[in-house]
C-alpha positions in Angstrom: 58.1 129.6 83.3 57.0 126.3 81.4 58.1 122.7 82.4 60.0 123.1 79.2 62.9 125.4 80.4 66.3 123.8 81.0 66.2 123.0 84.6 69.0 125.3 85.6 66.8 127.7 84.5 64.1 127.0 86.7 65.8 126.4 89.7 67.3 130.2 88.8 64.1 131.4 88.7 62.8 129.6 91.8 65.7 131.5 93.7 65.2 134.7 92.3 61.5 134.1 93.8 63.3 133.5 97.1 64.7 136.6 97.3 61.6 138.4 96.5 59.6 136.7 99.0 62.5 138.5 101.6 64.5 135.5 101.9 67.5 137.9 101.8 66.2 139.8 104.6 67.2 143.2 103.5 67.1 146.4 105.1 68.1 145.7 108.9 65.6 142.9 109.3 66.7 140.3 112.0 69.2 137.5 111.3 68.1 134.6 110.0 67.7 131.3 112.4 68.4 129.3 109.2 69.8 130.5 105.8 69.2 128.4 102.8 71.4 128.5 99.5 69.3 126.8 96.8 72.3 127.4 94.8 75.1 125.9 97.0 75.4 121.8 97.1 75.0 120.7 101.0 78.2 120.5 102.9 77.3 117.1 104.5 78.6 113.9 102.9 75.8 113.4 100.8 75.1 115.4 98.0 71.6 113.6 96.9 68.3 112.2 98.5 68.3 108.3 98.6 66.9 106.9 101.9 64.6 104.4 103.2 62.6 104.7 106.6 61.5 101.7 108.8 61.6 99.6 112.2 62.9 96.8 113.6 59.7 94.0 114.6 60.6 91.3 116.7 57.0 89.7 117.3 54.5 92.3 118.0 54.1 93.4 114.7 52.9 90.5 113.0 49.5 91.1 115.0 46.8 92.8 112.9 47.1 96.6 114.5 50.7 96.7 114.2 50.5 96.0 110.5 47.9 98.5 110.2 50.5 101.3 112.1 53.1 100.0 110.0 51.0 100.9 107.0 49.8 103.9 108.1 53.5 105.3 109.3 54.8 103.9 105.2 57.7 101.7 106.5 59.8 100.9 103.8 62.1 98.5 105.4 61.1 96.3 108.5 63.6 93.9 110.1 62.6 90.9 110.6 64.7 89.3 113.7 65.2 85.1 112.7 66.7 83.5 116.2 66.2 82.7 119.5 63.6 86.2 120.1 61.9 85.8 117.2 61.3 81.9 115.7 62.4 79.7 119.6 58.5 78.6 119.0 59.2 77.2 115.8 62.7 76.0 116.4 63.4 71.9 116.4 66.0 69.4 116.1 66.2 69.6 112.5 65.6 71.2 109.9 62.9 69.1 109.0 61.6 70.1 112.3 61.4 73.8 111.8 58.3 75.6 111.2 59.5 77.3 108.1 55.5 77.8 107.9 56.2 81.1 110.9 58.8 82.4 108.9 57.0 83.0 105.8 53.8 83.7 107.6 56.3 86.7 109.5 57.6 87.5 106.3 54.1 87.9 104.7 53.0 90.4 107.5 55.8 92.5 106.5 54.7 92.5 102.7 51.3 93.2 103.7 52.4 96.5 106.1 53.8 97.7 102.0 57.6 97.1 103.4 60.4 95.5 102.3 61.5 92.3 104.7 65.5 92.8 105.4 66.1 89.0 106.9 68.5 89.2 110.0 70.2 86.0 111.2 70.4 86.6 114.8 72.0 83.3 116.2 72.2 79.7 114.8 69.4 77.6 115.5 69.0 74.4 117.2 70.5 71.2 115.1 73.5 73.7 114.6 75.9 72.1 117.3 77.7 74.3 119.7 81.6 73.8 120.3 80.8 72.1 122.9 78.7 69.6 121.4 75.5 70.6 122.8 72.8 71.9 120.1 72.8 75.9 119.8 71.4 78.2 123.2 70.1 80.0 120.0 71.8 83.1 121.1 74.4 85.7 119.9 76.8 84.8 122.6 76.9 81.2 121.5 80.2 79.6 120.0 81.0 77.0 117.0 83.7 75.2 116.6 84.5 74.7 112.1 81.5 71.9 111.9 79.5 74.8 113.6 79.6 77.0 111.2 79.4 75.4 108.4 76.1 74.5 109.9 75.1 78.0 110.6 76.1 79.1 106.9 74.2 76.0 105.4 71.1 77.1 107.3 71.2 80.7 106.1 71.5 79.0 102.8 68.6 77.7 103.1 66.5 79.8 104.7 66.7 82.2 101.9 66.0 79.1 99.2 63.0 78.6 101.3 62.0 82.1 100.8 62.9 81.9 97.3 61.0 79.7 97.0 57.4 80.4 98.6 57.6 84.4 97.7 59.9 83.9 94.4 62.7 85.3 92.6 62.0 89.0 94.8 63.1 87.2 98.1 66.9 87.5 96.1 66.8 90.9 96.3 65.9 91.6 99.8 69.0 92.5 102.2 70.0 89.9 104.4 72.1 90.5 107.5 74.7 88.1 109.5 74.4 88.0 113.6 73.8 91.1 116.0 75.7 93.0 117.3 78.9 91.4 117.9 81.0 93.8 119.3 78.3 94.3 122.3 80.0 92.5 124.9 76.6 92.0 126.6 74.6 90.6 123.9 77.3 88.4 122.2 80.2 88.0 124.6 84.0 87.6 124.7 84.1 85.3 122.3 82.9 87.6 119.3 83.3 91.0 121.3 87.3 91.1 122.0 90.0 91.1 119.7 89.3 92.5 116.2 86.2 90.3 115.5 87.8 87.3 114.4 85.2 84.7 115.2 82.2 87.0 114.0 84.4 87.4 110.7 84.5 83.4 110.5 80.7 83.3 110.5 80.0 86.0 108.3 82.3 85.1 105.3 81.1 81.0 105.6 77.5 82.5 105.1 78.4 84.6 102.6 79.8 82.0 100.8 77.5 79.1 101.3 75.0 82.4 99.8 77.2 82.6 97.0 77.7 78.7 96.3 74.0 78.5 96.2 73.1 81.1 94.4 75.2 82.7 92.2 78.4 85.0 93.2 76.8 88.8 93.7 73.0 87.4 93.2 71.7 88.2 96.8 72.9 91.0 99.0 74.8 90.2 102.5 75.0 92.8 105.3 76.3 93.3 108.6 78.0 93.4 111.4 74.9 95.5 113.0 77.4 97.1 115.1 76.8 97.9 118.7 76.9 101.6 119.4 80.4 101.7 121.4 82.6 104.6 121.8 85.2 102.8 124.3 87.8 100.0 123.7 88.4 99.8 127.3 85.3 98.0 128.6 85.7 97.2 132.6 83.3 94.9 134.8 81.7 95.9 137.3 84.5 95.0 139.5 86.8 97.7 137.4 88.6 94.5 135.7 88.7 94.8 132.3 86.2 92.4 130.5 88.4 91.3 127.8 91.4 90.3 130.4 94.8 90.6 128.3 93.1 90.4 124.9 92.5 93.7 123.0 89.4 95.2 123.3 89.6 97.6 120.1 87.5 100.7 119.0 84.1 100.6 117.3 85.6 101.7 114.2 88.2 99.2 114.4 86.4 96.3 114.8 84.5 97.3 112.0 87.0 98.0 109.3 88.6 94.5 110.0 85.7 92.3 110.3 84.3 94.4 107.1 88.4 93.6 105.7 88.1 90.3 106.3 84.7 89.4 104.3 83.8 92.2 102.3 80.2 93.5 103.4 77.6 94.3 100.7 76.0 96.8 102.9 77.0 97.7 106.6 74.5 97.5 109.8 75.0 99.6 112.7 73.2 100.9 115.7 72.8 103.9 118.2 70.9 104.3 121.8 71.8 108.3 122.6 74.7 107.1 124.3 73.3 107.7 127.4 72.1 106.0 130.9 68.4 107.0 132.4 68.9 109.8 134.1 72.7 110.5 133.1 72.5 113.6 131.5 69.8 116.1 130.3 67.6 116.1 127.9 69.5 119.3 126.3 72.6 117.7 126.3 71.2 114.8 124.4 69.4 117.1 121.7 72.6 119.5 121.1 75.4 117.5 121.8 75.0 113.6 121.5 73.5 113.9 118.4 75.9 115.7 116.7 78.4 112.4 118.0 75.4 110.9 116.4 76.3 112.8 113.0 79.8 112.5 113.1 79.1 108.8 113.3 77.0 109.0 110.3 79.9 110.6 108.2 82.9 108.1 109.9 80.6 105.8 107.9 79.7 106.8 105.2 83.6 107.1 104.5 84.3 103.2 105.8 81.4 102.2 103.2 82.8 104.3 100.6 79.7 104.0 98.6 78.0 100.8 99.7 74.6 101.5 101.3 75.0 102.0 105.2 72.1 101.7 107.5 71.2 102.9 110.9 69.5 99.3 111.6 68.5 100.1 114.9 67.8 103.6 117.1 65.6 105.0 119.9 66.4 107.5 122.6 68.0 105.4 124.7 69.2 101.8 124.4 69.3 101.2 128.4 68.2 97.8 129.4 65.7 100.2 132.3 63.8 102.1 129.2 64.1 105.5 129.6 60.3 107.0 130.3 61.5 110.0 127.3 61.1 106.8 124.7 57.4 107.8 125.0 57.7 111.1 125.8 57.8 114.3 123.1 61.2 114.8 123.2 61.6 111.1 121.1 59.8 112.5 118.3 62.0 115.9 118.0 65.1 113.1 118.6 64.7 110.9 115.6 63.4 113.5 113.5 66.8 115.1 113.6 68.6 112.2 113.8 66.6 111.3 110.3 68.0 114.6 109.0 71.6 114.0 110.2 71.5 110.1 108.7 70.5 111.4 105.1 73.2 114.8 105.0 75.8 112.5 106.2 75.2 109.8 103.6 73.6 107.0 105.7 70.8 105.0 103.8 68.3 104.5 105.8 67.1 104.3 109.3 65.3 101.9 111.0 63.2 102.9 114.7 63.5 100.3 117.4 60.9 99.7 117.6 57.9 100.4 116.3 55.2 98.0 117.5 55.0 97.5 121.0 52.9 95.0 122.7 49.7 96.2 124.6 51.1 95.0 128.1 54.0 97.5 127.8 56.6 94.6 128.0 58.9 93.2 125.4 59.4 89.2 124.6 62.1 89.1 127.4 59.5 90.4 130.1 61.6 93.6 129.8 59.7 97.7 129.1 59.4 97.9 125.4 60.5 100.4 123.4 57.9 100.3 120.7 56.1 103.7 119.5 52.7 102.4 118.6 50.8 99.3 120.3 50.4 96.4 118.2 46.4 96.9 119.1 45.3 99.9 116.9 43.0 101.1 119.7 45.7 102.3 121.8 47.2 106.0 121.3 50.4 105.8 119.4 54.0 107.4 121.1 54.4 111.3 120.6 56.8 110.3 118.1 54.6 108.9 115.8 52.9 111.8 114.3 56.4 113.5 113.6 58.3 109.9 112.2 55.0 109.6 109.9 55.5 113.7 108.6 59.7 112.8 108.3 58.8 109.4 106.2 57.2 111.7 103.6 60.0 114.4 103.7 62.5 111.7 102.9 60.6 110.2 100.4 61.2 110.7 96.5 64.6 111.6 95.3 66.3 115.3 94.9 70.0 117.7 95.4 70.5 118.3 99.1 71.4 121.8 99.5 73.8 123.9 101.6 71.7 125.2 104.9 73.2 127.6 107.6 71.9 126.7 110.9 72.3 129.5 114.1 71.9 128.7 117.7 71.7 124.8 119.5 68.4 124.0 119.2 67.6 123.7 115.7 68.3 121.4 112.8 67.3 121.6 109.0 67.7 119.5 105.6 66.7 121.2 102.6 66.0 119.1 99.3 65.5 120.9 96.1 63.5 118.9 93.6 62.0 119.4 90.0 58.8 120.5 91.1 60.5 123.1 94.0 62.5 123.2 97.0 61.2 120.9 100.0 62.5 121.5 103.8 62.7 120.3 107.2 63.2 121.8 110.4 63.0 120.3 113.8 62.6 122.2 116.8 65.0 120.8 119.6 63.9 122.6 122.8 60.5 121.9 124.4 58.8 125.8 123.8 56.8 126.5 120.6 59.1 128.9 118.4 59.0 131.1 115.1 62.3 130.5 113.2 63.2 132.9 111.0 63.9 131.5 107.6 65.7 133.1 104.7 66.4 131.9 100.7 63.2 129.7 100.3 60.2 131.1 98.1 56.5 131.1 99.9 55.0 127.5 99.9 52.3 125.4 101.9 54.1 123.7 105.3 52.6 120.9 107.6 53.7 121.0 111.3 53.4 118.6 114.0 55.3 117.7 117.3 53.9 115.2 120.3 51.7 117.7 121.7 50.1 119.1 118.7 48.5 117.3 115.5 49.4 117.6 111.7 48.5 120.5 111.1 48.4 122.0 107.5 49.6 126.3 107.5 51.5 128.2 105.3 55.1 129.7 105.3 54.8 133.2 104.3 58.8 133.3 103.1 60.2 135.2 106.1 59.1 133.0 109.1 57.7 129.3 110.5 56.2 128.8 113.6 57.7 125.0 115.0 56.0 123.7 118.0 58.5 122.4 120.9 59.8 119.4 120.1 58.3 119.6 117.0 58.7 119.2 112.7 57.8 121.8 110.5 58.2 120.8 106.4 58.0 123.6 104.1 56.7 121.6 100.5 56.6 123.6 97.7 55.9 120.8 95.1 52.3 119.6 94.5 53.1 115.5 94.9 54.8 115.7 98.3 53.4 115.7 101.7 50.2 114.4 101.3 50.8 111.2 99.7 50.9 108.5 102.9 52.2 105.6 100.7 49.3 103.1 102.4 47.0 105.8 100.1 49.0 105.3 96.9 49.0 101.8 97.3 45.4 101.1 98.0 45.1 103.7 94.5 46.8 101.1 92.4 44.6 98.7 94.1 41.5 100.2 93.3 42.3 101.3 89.6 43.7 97.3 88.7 41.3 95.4 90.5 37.9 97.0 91.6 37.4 100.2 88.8 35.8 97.7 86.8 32.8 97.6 89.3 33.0 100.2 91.2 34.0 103.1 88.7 37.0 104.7 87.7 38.9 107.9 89.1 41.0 110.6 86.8 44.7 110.9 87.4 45.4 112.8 90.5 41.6 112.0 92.3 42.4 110.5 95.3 38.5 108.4 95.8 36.1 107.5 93.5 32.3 107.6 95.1 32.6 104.5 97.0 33.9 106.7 100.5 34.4 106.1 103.8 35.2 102.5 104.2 36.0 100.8 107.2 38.4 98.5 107.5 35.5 95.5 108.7 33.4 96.5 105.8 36.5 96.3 102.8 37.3 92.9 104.7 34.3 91.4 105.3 32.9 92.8 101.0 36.5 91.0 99.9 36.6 88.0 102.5 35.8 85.5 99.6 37.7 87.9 97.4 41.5 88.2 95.6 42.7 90.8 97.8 45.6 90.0 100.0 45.3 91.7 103.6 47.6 93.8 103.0 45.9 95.1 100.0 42.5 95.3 102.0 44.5 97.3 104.7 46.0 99.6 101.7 42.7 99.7 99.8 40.6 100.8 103.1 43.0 103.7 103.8 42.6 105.2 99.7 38.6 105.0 100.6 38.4 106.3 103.4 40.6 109.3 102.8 37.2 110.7 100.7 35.5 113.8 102.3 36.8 113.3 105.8 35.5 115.8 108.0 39.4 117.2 109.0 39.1 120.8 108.9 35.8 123.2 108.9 36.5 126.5 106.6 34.3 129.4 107.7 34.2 132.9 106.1 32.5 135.8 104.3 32.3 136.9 100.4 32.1 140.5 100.2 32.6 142.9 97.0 35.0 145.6 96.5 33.0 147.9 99.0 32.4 145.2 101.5 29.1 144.4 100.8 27.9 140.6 101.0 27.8 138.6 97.7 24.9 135.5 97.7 25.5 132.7 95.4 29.3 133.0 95.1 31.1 129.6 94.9 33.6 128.6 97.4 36.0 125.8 96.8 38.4 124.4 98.7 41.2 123.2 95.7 43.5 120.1 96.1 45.2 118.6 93.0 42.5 117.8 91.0 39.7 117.0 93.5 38.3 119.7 95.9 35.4 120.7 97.9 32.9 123.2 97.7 30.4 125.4 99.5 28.0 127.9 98.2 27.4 131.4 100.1 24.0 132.4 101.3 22.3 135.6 101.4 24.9 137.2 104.2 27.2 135.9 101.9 28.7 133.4 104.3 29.9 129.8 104.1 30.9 126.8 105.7 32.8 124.2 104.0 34.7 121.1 105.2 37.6 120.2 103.9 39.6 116.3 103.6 41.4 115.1 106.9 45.7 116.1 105.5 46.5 112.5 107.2 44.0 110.2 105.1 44.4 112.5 101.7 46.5 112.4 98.7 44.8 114.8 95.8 42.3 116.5 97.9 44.0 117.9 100.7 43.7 121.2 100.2 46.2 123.9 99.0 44.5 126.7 98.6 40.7 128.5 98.8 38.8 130.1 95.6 36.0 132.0 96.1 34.2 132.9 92.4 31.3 134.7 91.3 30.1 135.3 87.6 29.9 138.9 88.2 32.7 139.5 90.9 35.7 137.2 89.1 37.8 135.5 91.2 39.9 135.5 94.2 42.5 132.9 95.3 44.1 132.5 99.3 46.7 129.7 100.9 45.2 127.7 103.5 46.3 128.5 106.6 46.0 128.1 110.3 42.4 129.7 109.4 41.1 126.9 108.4 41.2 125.2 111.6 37.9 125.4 113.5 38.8 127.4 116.0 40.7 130.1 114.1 39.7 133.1 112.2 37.3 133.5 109.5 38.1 133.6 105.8 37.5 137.2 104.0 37.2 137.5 100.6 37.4 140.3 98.9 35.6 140.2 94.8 37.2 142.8 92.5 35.8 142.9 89.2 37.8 141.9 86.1 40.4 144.3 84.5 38.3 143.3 81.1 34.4 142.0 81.3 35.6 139.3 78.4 34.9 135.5 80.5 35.9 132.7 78.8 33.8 131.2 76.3 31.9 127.6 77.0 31.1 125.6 74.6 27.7 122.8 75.5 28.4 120.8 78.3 28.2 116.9 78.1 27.5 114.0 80.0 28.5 110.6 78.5 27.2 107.2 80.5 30.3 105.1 79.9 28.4 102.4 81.2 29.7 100.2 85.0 27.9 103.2 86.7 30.8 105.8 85.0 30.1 108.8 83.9 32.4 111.4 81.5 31.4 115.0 82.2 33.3 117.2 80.1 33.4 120.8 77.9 35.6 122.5 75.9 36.3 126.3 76.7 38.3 129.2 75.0 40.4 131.2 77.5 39.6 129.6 80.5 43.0 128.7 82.3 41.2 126.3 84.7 37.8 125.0 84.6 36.2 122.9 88.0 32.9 121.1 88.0 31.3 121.4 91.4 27.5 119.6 92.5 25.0 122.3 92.5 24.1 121.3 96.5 27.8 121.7 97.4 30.5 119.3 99.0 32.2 118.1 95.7 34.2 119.4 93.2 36.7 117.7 90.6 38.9 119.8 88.2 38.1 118.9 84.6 41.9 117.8 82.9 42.2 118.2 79.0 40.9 115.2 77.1 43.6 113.3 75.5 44.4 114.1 71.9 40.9 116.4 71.8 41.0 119.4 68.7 38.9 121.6 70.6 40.1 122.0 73.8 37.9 119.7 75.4 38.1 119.1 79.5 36.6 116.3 81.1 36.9 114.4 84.6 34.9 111.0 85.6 32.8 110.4 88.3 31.4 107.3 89.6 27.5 107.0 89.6 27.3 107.8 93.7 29.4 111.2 92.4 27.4 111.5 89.6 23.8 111.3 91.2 24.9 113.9 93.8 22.7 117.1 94.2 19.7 115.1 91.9 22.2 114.9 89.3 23.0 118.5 89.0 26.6 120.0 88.6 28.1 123.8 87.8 30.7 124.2 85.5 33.0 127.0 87.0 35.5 128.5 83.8 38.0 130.7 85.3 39.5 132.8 82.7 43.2 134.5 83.0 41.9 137.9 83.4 40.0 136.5 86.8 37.0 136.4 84.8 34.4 133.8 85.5 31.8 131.7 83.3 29.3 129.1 84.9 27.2 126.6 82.9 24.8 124.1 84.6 24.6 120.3 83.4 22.1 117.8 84.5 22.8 114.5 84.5 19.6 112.2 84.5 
């Protein structure tokens, strides 16, 4: 069906598909582990996909290799921590004494990493005065008298005119958050912890309004209370006294309906830790029953906001001052993955890791273990969970209708998103052995797995069943934009295309890389030192580069006619989006091509093999687990042609569009795709119709270190709709 249909119509079609493919089932087959009902809205709190996926940074990632994991996980919000962990170096006795200089430079490093900053005002600094008289500890426990925080409001005030003014009018629409946790009676003590939240309400609304008074009633958006993850109001000392004496010690939810009552929050800030000591419970329990207390927090929330964005500001698998040793174990990665899922279907909108950066000696700015899931010095491994948050950040991303999915048995969870270009899903594995989950309603599409253990591996769900490794993330994608697009890649595209085409040649729509491949990061930075390019453009830039024929995956196999005999000289591609690669058969009729690395990709990545021959036609596969090296060989089998008729093609042409571009193009009558592929093998780009053309012509660019490959000479491949095939060569000189 065309793009033209009413979309009802096409998502009609897309579940008729599904039950084709044996999403149903039918016939005695096995229960399904999940059921999905493309036609059924989800039965979560949220009915849409809006969410945003980041960390929390306190110092470590303002060092070059946690800006460069940053980028490559696609953070879209960091939190930048302002207060006694985060700015004490640049804190003085006045203002005039601060080193504003440290925030903005902080600030800047988010920008680079492709995030957006959300500001957090921990504590008061310095020159604020304490009740007492004494300037501010610079901590969350600390009190003001009225003169106090008045200061404190003033200097929020103008922090964010200060970054109003270096970065400009954006700063305004950052969010902006008031304290930290204030109900944690260990982090900010009895004076904002008991009672109702009185004395953090006092803070927050003078902020808010010195915000307002400065600029503009509505103009910038204020946040809070970043709520500690409490489920008692009965907190006792050690001693079995009750911390809070006589004075009420109320519910989490309590504390945050009045203090959100009091000064009506733009957006609400709250936290979560697994709810768990080291070593209090199992790692089970925490999978299958603290995170669905998790999800029921979600949805509490999601009702208190009634409609104002709510976000999970800070999570990890355990919040315990001793860090549990599972924070960088596999089971962390299978933890937030579903708590990601939960946090959209419940309505949440967004979720932010703490943290992500850690610093290379394992310890945290207070001396204590650090929770981070990548090292600040890009040398060092990642956490297990990396690989799976960087696979969830490109589930959530984009927008779509979440869907009604049936989950059966503990140790699953799955979010299904149905989009205009097809249905994309999730589903994380929540016990440690590798599994196949049987999966009904969903068409047959590619799928990406991954899990601590394992890497991201491309494969293909067949419409009945997945395999999930333990602890593990399977997505099932069937749109052509998703999964491959790491958002450092799509940046460093826009990059390329507005600031170095000119030179270095420009790419079609949909190519990932122009010629200029495999870039280090030293080489980008030391060609652009004296350059325009920001850092984090450089960083954003090197990743687009080097995503170019990376040597990922190695695709062996045969070519064989109808009656098995071997066919020399047939043409093997390996087909992205609109960029590909390409390997010829030899005289067994074997090949060997290699494919682009999934991780570094966008267009390229490959979605499926063609093997064509002018006298065989054509014949078409999904990649699969067989194209990692050490699976199974690719067979193809040539039939030929219901019809000998092959599309016609017209003369060829090369065009020298001068700044080392070239235009290859050709127009074609009933050819329903038409690739260009060097005569020596390893490149191929599909040719997209030209513009406004009256004869059907087809053309792609290449940049002269494309063009000149093979000594200039290229094979254009017409595949007709009858499987037919036509191949002209074109020399370009």
């Amino acid at each position: 069906m065309g793009s033209g249909l009413p979309a009802r119509w096409r998502r009609a079609a897309r579940l008729a598909g599904a039950l084709l493919c044996g999403g149903l089932l039918l016939g005695g087959s096995p229960t399904p582990d999940i059921a999905v009902h493309l036609d059924q809205p989800s039965t979560g709190f949220a009915q849409s996909l809006d969410f945003r996926l980041g960390t929390n940074e306190i110092v470590d990632l303002y060092r070059d290799g946690g800006i460069d994991r940053a980028a490559q996980f696609g953070a879209d919000l960091v939190r930048v921590w302002v207060g006694h962990r985060f700015l004490g170096a640049a804190a003085g006795s006045s203002p005039a004494e601060f080193e504003w200089s440290r925030l903005h430079a902080f600030v800047q490093r988010v920008l680079d990493a492709g995030a957006t900053p959300m500001v957090s005002f921990v504590a008061a600094p310095a020159w604020v005065t304490a009740a007492d008289g004494t300037p501010s500890s610079q901590h969350e426990s600390e009190r003001f008298n009225t003169a106090g925080v008045r200061g404190y409001a003033e200097y929020v005030a103008d922090a964010i005119e200060r970054l109003r003014d270096h970065f400009g009018p954006v700063a305004l629409s950052w969010p902006y958050t008031i304290w930290n946790e204030p109900n944690n009676h260990q982090n900010a003590g009895q004076h904002y912890a008991c009672g109702s939240g009185a004395a953090y309400a006092e803070l927050y609304a003078a902020a808010r309004a010195a915000v307002a008074t400065r600029f503009g009633s509505g103009v910038v958006a204020m946040g809070g209370p970043s709520l500690d993850a409490i489920d008692t109001g009965t907190t006792l000392n050690p001693d079995g006294s009750r911390t809070c004496g006589n004075v009420p010690d109320v519910d989490w939810a309590t504390y945050l309906r009045s203090v959100d009552s009091a000064s009506f929050h733009d957006f609400l800030t709250w936290h979560w830790y697994g709810m768990h000591r080291v070593g209090e419970t199992t790692s089970a329990e925490v999978l299958r029953t603290r995170l669905s207390w998790f999800e029921t927090r979600v949805r509490l929330i999601s009702g208190i906001a009634a409609g104002r964005p709510h976000y999970v500001e800070e999570i990890n698998f355990n919040g315990d001052l001793a860090v549990d040793p599972l924070v960088q174990a596999p089971i962390n990665g299978a933890f937030l993955a579903s708590a990601t899922l939960r946090a959209v279907r419940q309505g949440a909108s967004g979720l932010l890791v703490y943290k992500g950066t850690r610093d290379p000696s394992g310890k945290s700015p207070r001396g204590e273990p650090d929770f981070g899931l990548w090292s600040s010095a890009i040398a060092d491994p990642p956490a297990p969970a990396f690989g799976v948050m960087q696979l969830v950040r490109r589930f959530v991303a984009g927008s779509g209708r979440l869907t009604r999915v049936d989950v059966r048995g503990p140790d699953l969870d799955a979010l299904v998103v149905d989009t205009d270009q097809g249905p994309r899903t999730a589903v994380v594995n929540l016990s440690p052995s590798h599994r196949t989950v049987r999966v009904s309603g969903l068409p047959a599409a590619p799928a990406a797995a991954v899990s601590g253990e394992t890497a991201w591996t491309p494969g293909w769900f067949d419409g009945t069943s997945i395999v999930v490794p333990g602890f593990g993330l399977a997505v099932i994608d069937g749109s052509l934009g998703g999964l491959p697009a790491l958002p450092t890649v799509e940046r460093g595209r826009r990059t390329y295309d507005t600031q170095c085409s000119s030179c270095h040649g420009v790419t079609p729509s949909g190519a990932h890389a122009p010629g200029l491949a495999g870039a280090p990061r030293a080489a980008v930075d030391g060609s652009h030192a004296a350059g325009r390019l920001t850092n984090g453009e450089r960083i954003n830039l090197t990743g687009f580069l080097s995503g170019w024929r990376i040597a990922g995956r190695v695709v062996t196999g045969i070519v064989q006619d109808a009656n098995g005999t071997p066919i020399s000289g047939a043409l093997v591609i390996a087909a992205g989006f609109d960029s590909g690669t390409a390997a010829w058969t030899d005289a067994a009729g074997h090949f060997q091509l290699r494919t682009s690395d999934p991780l570094a990709s966008v267009a390229a990545t490959p979605r499926r093999l063609m093997a064509l021959h002018a006298d065989h036609a054509v014949a078409h596969a999904p990649i699969s687990l067989g194209a990692i090296p050490s699976g199974p060989t690719v067979t193809f089998a040539l039939h030929a042609p219901p019809t000998g008729q092959r599309p016609a093609l017209a003369s060829s042409y090369v065009v020298d569009t001068g700044n080392g571009i070239y235009r290859l193009g050709t127009a074609s009558a009933g050819a329903s795709e038409i690739w260009a592929v060097a005569a020596g093998g390893g490149l191929a780009r599909r040719l997209a119709p030209e513009p406004e053309s009256a004869f059907g012509v087809r053309m792609t660019h290449l940049a002269a270190a494309d063009a000149s490959t093979a000594a200039g000479n290229w094979v254009v491949a017409a595949i007709g709709s009858n499987g037919a095939v036509a191949l002209r060569r074109v020399a370009i000189d």
